[in-house]
Backbone as CSV, one residue per row, in Angstrom:
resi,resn,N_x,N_y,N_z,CA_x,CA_y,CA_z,C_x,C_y,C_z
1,UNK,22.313,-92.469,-0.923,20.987,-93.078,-0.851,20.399,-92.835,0.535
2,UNK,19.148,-92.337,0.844,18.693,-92.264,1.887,18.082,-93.309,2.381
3,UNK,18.012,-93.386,3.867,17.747,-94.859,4.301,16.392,-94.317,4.948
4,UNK,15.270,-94.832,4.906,13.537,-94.636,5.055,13.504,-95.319,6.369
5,UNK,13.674,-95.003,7.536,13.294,-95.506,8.851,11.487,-95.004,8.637
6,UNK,11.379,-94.032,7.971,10.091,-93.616,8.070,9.126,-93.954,7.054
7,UNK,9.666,-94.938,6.737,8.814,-95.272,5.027,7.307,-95.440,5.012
8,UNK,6.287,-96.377,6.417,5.596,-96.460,6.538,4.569,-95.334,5.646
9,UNK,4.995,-93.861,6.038,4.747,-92.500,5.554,4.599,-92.710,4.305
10,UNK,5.080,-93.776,3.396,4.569,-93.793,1.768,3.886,-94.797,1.918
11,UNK,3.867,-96.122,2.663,3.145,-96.862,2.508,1.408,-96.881,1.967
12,UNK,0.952,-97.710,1.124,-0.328,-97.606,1.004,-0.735,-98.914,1.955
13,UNK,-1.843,-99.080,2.971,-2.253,-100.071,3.342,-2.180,-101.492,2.195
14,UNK,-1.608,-102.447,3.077,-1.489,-104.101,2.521,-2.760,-104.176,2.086
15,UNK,-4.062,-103.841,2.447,-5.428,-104.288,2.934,-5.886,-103.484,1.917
16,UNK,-5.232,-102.220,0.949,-5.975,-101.407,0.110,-5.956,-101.890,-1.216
17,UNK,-6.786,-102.720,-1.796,-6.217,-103.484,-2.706,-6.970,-101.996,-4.008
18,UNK,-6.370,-101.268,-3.944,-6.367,-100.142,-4.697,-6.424,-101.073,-6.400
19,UNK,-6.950,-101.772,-6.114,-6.889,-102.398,-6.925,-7.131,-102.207,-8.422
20,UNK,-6.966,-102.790,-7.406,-6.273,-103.557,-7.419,-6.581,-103.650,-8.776
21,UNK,-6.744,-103.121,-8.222,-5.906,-103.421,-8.637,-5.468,-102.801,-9.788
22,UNK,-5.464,-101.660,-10.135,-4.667,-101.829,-10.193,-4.176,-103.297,-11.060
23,UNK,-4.656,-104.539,-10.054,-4.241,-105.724,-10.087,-5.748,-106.382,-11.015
24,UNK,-6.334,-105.707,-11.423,-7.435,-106.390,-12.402,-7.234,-106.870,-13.412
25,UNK,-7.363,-107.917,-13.741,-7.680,-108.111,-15.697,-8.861,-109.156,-15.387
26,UNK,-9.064,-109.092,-16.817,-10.454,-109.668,-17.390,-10.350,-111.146,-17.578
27,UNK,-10.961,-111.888,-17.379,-10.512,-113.131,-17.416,-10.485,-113.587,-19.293
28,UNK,-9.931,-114.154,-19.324,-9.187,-114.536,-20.911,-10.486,-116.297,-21.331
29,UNK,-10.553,-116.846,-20.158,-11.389,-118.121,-20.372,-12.569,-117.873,-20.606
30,UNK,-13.621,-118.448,-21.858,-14.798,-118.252,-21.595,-15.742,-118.577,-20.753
31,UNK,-16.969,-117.631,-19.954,-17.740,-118.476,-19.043,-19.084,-118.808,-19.389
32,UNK,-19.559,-119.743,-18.616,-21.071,-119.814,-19.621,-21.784,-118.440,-19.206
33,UNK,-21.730,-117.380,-18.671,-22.335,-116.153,-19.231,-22.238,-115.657,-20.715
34,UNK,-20.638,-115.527,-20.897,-19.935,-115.574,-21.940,-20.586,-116.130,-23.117
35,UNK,-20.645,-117.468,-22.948,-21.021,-118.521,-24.250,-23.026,-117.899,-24.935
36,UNK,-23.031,-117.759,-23.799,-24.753,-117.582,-23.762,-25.049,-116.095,-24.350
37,UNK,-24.116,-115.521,-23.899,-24.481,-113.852,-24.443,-23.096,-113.309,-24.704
38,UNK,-22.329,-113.969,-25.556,-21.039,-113.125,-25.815,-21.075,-111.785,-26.314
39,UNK,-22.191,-110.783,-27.175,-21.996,-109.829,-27.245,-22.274,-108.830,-26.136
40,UNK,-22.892,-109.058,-24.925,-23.427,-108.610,-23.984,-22.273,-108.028,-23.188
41,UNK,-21.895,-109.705,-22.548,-21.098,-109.544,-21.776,-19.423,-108.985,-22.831
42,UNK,-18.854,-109.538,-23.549,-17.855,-108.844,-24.000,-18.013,-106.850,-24.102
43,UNK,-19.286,-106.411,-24.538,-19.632,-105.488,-24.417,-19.448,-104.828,-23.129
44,UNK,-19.380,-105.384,-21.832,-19.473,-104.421,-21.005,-17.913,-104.828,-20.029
45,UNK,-17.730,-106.201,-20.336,-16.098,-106.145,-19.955,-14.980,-105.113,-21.012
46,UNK,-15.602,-105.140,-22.166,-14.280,-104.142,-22.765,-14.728,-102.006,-22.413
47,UNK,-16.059,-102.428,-21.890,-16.471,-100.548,-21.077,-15.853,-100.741,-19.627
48,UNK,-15.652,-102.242,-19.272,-14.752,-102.237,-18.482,-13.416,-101.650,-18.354
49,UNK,-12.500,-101.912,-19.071,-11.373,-102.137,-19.377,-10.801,-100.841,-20.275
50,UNK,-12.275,-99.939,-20.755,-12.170,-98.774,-21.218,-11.911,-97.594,-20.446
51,UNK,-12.345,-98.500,-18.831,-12.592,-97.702,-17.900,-13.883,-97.007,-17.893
52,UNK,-15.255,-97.245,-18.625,-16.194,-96.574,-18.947,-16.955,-97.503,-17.395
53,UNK,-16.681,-97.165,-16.387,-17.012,-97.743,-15.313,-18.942,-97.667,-15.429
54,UNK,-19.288,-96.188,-15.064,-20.856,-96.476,-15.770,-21.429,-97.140,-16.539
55,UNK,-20.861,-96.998,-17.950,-21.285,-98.009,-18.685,-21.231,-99.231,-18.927
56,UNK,-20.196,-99.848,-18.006,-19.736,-101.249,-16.907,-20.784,-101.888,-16.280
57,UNK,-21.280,-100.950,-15.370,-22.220,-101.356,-14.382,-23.416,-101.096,-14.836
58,UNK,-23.821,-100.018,-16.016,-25.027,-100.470,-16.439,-25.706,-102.201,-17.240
59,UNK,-24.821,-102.468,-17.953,-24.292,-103.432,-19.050,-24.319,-105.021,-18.056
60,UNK,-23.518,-104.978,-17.381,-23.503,-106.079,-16.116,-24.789,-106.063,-15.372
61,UNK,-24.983,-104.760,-15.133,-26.644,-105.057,-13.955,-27.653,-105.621,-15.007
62,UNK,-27.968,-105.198,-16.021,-29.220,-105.646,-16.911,-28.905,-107.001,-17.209
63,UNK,-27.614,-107.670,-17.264,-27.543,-109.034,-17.673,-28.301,-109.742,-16.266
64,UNK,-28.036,-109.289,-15.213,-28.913,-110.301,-13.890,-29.909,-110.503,-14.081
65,UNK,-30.910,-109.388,-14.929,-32.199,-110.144,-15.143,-32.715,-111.411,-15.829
66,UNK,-31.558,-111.498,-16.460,-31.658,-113.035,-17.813,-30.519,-113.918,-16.733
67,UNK,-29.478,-113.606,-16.243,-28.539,-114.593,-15.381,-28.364,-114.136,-14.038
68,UNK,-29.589,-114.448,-13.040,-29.228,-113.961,-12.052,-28.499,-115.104,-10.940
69,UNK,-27.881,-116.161,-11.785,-27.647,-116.875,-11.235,-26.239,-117.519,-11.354
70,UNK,-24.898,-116.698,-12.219,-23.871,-116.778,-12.557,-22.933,-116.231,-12.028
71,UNK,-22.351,-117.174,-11.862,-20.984,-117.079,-10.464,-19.777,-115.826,-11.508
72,UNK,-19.872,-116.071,-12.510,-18.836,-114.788,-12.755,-19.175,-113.379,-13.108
73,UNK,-20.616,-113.435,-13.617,-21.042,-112.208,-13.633,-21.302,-111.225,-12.258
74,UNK,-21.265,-111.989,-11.088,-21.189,-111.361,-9.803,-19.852,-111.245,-9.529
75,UNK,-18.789,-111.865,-9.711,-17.697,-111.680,-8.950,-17.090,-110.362,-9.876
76,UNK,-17.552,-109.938,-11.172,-17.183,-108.952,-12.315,-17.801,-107.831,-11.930
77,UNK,-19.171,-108.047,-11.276,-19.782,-106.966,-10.578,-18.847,-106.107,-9.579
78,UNK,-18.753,-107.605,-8.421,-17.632,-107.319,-6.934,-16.624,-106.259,-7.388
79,UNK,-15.642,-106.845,-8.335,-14.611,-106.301,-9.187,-14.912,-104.663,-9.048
80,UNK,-16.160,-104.510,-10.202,-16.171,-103.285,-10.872,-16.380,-102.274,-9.638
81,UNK,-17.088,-102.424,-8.837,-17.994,-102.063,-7.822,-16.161,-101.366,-7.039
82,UNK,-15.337,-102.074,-6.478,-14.021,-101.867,-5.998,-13.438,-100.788,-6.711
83,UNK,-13.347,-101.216,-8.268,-12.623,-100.013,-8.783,-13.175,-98.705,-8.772
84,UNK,-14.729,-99.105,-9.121,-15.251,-97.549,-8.593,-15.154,-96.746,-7.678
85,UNK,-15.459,-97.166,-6.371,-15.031,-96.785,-5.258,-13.398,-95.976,-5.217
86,UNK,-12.632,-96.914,-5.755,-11.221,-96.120,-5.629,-10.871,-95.655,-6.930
87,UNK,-11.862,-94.787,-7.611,-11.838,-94.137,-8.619,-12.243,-92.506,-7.960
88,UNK,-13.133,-92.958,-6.495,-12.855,-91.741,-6.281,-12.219,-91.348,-5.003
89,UNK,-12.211,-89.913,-4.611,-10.764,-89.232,-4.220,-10.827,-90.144,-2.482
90,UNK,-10.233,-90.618,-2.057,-9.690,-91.609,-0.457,-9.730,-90.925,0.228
91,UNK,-10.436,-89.381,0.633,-10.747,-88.437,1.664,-12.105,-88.656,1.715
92,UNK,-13.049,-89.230,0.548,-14.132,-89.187,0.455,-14.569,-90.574,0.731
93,UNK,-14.949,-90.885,1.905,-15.135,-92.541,2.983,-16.307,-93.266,2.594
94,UNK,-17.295,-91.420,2.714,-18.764,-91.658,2.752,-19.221,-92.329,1.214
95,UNK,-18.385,-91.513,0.422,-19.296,-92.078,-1.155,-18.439,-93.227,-1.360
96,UNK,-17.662,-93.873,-1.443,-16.496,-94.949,-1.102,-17.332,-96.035,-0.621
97,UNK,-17.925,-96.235,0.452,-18.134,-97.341,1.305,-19.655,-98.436,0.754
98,UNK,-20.363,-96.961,0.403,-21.922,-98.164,-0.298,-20.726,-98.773,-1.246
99,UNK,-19.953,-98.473,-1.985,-19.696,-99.407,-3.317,-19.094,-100.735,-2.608
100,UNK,-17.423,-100.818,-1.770,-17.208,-101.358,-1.113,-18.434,-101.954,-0.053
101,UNK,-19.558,-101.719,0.129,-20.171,-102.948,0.760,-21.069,-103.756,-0.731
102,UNK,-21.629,-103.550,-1.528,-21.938,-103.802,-2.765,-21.103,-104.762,-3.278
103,UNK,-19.381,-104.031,-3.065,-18.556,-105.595,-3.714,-18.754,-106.862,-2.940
104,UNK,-18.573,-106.677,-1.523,-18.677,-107.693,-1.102,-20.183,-108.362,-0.901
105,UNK,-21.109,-107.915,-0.980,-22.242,-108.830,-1.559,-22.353,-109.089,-2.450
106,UNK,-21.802,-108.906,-4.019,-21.720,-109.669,-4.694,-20.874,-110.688,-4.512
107,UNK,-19.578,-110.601,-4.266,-18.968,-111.565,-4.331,-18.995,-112.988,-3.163
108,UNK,-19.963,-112.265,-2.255,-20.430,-113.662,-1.338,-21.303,-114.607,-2.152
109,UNK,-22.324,-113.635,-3.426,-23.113,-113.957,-4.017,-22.591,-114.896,-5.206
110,UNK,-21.436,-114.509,-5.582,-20.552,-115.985,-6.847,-20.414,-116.606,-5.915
111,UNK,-19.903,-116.493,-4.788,-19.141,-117.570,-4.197,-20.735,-119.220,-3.843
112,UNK,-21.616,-118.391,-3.749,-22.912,-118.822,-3.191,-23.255,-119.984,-4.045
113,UNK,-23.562,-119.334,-5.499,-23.699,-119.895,-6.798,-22.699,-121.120,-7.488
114,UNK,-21.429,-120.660,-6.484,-20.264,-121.440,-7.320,-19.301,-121.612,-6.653
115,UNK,-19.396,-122.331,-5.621,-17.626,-122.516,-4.674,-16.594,-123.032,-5.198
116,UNK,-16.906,-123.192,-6.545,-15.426,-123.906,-6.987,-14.907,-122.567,-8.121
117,UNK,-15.473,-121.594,-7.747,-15.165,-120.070,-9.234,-13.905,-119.844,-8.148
118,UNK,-13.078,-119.897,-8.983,-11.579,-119.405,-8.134,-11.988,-117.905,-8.190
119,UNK,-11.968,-117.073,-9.073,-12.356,-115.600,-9.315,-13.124,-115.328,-8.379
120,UNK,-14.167,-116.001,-7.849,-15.187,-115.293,-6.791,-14.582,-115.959,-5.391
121,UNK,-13.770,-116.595,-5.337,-13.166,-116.313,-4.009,-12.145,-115.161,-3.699
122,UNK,-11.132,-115.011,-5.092,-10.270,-113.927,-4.976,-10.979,-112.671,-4.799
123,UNK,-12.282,-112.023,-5.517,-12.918,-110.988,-5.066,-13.282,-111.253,-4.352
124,UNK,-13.837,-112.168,-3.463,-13.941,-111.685,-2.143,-13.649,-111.601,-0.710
125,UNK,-11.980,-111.989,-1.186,-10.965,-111.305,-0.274,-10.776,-110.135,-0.684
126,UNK,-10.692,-109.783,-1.840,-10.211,-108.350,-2.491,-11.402,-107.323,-1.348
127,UNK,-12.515,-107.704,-1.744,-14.151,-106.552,-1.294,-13.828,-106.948,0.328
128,UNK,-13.184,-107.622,1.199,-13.799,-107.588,2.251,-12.028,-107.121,2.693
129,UNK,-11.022,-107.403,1.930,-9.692,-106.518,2.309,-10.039,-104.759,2.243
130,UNK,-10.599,-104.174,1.225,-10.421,-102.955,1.041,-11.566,-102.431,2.120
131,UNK,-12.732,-103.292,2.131,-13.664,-102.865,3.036,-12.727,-102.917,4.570
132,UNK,-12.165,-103.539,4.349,-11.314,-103.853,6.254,-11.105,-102.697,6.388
133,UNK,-10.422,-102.449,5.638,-9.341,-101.317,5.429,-9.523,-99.933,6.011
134,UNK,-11.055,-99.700,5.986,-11.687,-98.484,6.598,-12.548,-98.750,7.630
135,UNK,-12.369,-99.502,8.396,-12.804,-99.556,9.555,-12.056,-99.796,10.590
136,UNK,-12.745,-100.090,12.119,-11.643,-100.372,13.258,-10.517,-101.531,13.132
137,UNK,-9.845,-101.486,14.299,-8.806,-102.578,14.069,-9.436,-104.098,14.731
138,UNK,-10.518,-103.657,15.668,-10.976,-105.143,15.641,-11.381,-105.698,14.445
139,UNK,-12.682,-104.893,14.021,-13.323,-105.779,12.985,-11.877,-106.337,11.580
140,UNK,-11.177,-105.136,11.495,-10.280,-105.803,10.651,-9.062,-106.776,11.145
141,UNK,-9.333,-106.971,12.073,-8.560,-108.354,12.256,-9.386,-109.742,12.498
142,UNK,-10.500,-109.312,12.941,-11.670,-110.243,12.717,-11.525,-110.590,11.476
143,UNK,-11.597,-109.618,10.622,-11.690,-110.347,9.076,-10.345,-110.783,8.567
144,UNK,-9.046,-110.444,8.930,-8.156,-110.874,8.621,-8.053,-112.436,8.387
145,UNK,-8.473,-113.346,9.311,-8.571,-114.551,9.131,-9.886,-115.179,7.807
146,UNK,-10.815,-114.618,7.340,-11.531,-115.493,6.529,-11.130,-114.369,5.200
147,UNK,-10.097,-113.495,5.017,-9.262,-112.957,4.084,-8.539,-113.952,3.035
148,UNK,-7.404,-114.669,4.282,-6.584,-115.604,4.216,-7.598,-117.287,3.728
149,UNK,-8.185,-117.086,4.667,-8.684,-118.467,3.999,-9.786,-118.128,2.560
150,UNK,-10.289,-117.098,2.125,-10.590,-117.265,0.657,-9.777,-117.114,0.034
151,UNK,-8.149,-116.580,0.077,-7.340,-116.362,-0.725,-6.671,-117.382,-1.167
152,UNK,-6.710,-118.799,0.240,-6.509,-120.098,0.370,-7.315,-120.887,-0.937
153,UNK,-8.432,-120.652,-1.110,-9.505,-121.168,-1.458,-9.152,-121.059,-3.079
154,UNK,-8.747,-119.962,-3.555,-8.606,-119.458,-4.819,-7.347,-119.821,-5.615
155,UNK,-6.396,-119.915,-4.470,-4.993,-119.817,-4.864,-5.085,-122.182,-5.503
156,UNK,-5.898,-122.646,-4.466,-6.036,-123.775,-4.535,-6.874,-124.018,-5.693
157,UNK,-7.917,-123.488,-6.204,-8.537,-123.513,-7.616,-8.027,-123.241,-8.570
158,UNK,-7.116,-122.273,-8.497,-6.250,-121.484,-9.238,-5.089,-121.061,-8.992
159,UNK,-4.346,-121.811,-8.944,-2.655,-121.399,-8.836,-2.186,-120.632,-9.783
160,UNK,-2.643,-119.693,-10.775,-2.314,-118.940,-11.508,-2.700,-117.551,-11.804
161,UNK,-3.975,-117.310,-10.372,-4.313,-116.149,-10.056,-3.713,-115.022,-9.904
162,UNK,-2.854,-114.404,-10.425,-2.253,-112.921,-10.329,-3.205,-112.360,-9.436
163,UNK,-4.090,-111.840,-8.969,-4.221,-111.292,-8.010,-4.547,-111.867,-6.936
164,UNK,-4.696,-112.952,-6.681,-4.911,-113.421,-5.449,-3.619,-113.362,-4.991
165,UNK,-2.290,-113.630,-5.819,-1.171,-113.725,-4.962,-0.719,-112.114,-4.826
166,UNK,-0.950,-111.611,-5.462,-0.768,-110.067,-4.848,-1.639,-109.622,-3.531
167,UNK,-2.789,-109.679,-3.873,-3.439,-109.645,-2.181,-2.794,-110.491,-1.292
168,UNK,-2.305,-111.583,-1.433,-2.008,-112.192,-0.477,-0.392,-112.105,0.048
169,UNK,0.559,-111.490,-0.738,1.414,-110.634,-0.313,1.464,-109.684,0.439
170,UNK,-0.111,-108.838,0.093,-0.261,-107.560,1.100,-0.668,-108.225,2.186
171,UNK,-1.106,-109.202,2.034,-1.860,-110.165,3.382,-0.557,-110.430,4.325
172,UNK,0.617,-110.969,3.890,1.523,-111.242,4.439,2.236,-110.144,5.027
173,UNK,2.698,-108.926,4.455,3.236,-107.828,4.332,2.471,-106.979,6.016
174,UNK,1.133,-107.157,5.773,0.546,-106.479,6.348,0.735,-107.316,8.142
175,UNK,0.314,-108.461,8.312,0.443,-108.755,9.290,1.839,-109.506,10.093
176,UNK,2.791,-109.177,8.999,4.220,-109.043,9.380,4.611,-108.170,10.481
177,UNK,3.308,-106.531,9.882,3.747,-105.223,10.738,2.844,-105.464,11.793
178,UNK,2.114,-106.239,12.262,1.425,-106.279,13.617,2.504,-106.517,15.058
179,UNK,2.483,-105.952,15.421,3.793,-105.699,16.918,2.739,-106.777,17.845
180,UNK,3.902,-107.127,18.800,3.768,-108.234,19.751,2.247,-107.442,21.031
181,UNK,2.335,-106.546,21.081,1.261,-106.370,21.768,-0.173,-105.936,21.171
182,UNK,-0.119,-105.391,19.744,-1.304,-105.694,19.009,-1.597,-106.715,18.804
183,UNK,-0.995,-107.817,18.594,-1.030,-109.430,18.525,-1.625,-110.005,19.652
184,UNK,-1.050,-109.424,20.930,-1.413,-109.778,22.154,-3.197,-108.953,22.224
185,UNK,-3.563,-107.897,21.958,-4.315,-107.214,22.250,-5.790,-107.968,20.853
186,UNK,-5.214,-107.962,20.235,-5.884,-108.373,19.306,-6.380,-110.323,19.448
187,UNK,-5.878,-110.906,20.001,-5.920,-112.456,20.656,-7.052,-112.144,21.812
188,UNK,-7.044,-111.356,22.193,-7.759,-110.682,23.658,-9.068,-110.739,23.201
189,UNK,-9.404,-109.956,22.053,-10.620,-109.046,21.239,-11.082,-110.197,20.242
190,UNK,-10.460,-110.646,19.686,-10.876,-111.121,18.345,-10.597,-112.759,18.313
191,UNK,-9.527,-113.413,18.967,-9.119,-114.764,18.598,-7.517,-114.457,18.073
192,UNK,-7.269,-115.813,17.512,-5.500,-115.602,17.575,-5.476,-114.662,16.062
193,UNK,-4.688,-113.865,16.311,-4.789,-112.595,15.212,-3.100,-113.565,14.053
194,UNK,-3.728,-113.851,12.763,-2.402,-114.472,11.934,-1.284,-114.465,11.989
195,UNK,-0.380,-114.435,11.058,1.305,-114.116,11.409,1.252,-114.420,10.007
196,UNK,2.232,-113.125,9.117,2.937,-112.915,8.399,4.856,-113.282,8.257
197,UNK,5.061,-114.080,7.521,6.314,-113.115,6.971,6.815,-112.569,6.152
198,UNK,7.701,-111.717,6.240,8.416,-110.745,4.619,8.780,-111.618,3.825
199,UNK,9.068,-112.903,3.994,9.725,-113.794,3.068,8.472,-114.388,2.086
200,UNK,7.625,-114.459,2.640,6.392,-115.172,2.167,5.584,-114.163,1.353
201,UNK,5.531,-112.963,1.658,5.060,-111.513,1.325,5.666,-111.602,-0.315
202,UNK,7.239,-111.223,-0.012,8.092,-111.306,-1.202,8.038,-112.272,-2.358
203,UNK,7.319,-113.132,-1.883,7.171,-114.745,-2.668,5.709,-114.696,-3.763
204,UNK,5.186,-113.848,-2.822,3.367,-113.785,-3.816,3.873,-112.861,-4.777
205,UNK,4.336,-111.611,-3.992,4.520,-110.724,-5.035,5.250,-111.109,-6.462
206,UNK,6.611,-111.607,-6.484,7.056,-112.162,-7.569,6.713,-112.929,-7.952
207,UNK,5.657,-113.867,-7.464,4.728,-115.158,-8.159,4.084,-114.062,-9.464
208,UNK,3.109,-113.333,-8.647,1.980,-111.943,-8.796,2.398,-111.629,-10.202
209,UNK,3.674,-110.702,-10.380,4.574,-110.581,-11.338,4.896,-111.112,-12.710
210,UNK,4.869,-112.779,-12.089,6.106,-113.804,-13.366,4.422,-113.946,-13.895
211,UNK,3.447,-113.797,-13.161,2.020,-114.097,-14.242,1.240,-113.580,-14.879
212,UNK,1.589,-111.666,-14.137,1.258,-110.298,-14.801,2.002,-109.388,-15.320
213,UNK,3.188,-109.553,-15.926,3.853,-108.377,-15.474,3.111,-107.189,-16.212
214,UNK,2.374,-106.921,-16.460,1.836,-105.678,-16.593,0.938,-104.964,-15.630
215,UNK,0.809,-105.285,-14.756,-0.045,-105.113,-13.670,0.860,-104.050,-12.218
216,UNK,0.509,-102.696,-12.533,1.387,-101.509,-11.571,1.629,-101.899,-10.017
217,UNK,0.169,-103.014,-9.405,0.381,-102.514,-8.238,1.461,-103.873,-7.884
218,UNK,1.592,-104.823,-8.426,2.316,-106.187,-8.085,3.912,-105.619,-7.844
219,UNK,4.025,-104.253,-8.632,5.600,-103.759,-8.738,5.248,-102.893,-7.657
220,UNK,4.225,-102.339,-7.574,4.293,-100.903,-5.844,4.596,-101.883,-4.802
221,UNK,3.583,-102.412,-4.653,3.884,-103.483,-3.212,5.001,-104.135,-2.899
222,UNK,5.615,-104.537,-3.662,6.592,-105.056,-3.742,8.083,-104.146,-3.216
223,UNK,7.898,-102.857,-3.941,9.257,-102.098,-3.092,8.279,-101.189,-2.160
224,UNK,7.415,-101.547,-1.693,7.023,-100.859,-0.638,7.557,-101.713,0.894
225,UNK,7.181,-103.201,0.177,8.134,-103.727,1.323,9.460,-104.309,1.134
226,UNK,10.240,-104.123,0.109,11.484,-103.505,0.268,11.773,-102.329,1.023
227,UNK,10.954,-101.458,0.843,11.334,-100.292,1.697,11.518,-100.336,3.060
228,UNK,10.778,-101.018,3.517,10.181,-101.426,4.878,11.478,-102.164,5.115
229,UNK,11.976,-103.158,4.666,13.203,-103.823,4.688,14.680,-102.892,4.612
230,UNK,14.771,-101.890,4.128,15.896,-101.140,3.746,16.460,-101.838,2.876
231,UNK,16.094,-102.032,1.517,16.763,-102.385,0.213,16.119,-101.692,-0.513
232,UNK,16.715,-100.488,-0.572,16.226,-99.319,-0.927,16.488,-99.423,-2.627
233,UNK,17.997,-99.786,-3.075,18.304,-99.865,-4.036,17.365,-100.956,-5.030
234,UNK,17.059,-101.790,-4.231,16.034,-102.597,-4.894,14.807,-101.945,-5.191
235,UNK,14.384,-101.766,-4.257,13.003,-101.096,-4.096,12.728,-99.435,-5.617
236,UNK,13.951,-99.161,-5.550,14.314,-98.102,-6.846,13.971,-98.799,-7.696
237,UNK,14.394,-100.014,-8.054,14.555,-100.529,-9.159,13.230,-101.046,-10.223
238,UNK,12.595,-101.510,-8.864,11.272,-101.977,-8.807,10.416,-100.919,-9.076
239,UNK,9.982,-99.832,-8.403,9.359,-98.636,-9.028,9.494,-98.256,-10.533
240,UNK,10.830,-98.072,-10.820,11.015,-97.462,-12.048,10.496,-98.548,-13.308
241,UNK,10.560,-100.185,-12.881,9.782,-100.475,-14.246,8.226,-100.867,-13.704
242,UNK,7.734,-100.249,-12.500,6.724,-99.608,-12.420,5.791,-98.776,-13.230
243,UNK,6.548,-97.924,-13.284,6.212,-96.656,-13.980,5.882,-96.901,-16.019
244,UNK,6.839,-98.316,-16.384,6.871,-98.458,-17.896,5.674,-99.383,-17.909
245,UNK,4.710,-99.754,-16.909,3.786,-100.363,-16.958,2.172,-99.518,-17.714
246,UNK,1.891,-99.825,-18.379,0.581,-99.190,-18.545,-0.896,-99.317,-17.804
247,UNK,-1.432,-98.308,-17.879,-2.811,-97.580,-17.138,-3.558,-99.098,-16.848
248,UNK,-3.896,-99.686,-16.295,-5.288,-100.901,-16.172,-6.509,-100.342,-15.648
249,UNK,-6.106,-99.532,-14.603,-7.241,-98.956,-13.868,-7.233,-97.605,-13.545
250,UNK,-7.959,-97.084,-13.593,-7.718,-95.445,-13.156,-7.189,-95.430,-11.673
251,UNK,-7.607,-96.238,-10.474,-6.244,-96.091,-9.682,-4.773,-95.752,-10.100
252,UNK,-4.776,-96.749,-11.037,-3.318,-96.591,-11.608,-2.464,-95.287,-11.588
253,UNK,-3.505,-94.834,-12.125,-2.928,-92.948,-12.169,-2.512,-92.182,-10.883
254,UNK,-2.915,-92.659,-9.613,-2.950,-92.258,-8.501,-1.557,-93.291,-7.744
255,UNK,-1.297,-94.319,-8.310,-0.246,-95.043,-7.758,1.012,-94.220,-8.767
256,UNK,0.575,-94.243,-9.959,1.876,-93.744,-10.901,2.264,-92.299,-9.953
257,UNK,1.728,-91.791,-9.705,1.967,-90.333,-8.522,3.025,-90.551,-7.238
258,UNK,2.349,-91.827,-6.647,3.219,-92.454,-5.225,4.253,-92.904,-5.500
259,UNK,4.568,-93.598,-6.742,5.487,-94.102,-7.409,6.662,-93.097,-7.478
260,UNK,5.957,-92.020,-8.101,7.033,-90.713,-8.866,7.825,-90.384,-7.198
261,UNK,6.876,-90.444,-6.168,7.343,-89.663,-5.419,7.903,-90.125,-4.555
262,UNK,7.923,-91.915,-4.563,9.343,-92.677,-3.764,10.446,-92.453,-4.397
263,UNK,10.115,-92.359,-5.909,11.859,-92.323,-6.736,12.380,-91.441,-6.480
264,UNK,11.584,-90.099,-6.059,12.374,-88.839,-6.218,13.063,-89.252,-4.756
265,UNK,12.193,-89.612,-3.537,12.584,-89.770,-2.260,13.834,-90.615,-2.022
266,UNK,13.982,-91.666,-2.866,14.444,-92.584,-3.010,16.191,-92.326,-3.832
267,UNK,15.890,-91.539,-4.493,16.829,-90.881,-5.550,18.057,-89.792,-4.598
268,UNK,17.270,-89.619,-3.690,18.238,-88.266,-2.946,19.717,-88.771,-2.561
């Protein structure tokens, strides 16, 4: 078994909620968008879920003119708006970033409408994690802290959020790897920069898990920081029923790739 001092090298950013997800599903409860226009909206959550992302965002935008005032039809927006973005190729920043700023104005926009929508707090840690993600290290540690506290916010509305506790694993994961003088440097610049641990990291993720298990990225993250840990054998283990997970998001297809290519790494 080879031991990954260099694993970082597969790592996908904590902060990329490749989402996530990767880590998406549709919410199962009805909302009063829902009740009011169930063929509408079911209509464009299942072009959702078809992956017919265009025909997603056409379907959702025309409902604002009749509900421009519904906390879940914006945070479904936030959502869609994310996956698009990382639908296309992660060399490409420029066409990437209008969508990622788009999520996160919608999802300031549920949150606006509705502070008690657990969903529109989790998107919008999700839109303002992936947005971090491509920018400097101040601003993303600036945002690191009101990350954590909407993920706070959601997890407390909703203790049964599968993706909030997966973001918030990468949340943990991620500022686990902040070294004592980025910490220091970052306190300097920004205010006291958080603190992670792997134990706490490890804890969302298998929360993430026991409430999705169909969901690819709750199993990547997870032996990614195994890897990081050197429990390599674990981290194998974890990939491979990775892989028996099915498609949610067209990310997916792009993690099933990273996946293939820790096992093989992993396998030597």
């Amino acid at each position: 078994m080879v031991q990954m001092n260099v694993s970082r090298k597969f790592r996908l950013s904590a902060f990329r909620l490749c989402f996530l997800f990767a880590c998406v599903l549709v919410c199962d409860s009805p909302s009063p968008l829902s009740a009011a226009q169930p063929g509408s909206f079911a209509a464009a959550d299942q072009a959702f879920v078809s992956l017919e992302y265009e025909k997603a965002d056409s379907l959702y935008n025309e409902m604002r003119l009749s509900f421009p005032d519904n906390a879940d039809l914006y945070w479904k927006l936030s959502r869609l708006n994310i996956t698009m973005a990382e639908s296309i190729s992660p060399k490409d920043i420029s066409r990437r970033m209008p969508y990622y700023s788009r999520a996160v104005e919608y999802a300031r926009k549920a949150v606006s409408i509705d502070s008690t929508n657990a969903a529109a707090h989790t998107w919008l840690a999700a839109s303002l994690a992936v947005k971090a993600d491509k920018v400097g290290t101040k601003e993303k540690l600036a945002r690191a802290r009101e990350i954590k506290r909407e993920l706070d916010k959601a997890l407390l509305l909703n203790p049964n959020d599968d993706v909030a506790w997966s973001i918030l694993g990468s949340y943990y994961h991620q500022v686990s790897n902040i070294g004592w003088m980025s910490r220091f440097l970052g306190n300097a610049f920004v205010g006291k920069v958080p603190e992670g641990k792997t134990g706490e990291a490890e804890h969302a993720f298998k929360k993430a898990i026991s409430l999705n298990p169909r969901a690819i990225r709750h199993y990547h993250e997870l032996a990614l920081l195994y890897i990081d840990q050197h429990r390599e054998e674990e981290a194998l283990q974890i990939l491979k029923a990775a892989l028996n997970k099915p498609v949610l998001m067209k990310s997916d297809l792009r993690r099933r790739e990273e996946i293939r290519g820790l096992i093989r790494t992993l396998s030597k």
